[in-house]
C-alpha positions as CSV (number, residue, x, y, z in Angstrom):
1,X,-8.2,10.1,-14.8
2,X,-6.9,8.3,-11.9
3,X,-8.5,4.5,-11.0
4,X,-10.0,3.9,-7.3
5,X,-9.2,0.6,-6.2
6,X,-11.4,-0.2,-2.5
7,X,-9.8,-3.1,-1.1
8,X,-10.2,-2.3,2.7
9,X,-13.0,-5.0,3.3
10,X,-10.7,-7.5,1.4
11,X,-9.5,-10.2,3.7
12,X,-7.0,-12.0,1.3
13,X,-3.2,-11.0,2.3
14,X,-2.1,-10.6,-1.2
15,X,-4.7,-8.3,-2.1
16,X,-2.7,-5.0,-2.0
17,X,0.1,-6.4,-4.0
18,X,-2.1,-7.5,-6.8
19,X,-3.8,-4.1,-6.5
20,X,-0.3,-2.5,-6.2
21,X,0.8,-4.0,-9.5
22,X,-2.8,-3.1,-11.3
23,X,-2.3,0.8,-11.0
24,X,-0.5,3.5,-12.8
25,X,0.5,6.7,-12.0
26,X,-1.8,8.4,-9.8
27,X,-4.0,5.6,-8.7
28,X,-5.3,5.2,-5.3
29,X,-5.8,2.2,-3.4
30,X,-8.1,2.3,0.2
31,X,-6.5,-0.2,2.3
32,X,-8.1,0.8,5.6
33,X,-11.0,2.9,7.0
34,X,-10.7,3.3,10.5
35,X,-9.3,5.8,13.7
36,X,-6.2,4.0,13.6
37,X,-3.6,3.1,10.6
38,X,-4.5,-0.8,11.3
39,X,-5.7,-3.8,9.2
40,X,-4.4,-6.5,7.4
41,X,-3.1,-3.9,4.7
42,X,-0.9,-1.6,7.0
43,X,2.4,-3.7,6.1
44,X,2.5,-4.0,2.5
45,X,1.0,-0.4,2.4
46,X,4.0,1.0,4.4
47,X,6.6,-1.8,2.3
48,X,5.1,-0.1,-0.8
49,X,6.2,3.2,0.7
50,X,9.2,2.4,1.6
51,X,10.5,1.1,-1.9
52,X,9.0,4.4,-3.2
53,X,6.0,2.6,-5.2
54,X,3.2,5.0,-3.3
55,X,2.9,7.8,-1.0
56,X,0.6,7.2,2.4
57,X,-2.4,9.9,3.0
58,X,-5.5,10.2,4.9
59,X,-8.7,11.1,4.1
60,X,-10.9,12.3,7.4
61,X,-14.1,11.1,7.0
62,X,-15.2,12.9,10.5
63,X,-14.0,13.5,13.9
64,X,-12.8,10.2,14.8
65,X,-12.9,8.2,11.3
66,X,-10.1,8.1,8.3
67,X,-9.7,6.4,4.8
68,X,-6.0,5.0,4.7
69,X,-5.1,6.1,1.1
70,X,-1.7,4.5,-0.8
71,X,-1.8,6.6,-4.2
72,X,0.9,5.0,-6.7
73,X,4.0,6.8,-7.2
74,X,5.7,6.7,-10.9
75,X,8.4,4.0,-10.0
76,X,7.7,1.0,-12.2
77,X,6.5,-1.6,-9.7
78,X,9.1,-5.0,-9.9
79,X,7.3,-7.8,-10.3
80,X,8.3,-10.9,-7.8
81,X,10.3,-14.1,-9.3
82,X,9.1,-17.7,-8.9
83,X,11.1,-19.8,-6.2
């Protein structure tokens, strides 16, 4: 069954990545809820898509309101090195 991790409200700039590295296949993390593809979490969210770690839905809510969806991909997620 997949996990539903809601970190759209989140403020801190690291919380995708630490949700990012929490999931497994088929997880979904809500990084923004809103008309456009904006917040704090758009970056990582498309940096995640672009290393092939998630795919990037929507979810319409209603006319003018979507959930920004990143559901996790089945590439094993590299975890970042101490400087």
């Amino acid at each position: 069954m997949s996990d539903v991790k809601y970190i759209a409200a989140d403020r801190s700039k690291v919380a995708f990545d630490k949700a990012l590295r929490s999931t497994q296949y088929g997880d979904i993390i809500v990084y923004h809820v809103g008309g456009y593809a904006a917040g704090l979490h758009r970056i990582p969210a498309m940096t995640a898509y672009n290393e092939g770690y998630v795919n990037l839905v929507q979810k319409k809510l209603s006319p003018k309101l979507f959930e920004y969806i990143a559901q996790r991909r089945n590439k094993k997620v590299k975890t970042k090195k101490s400087q």
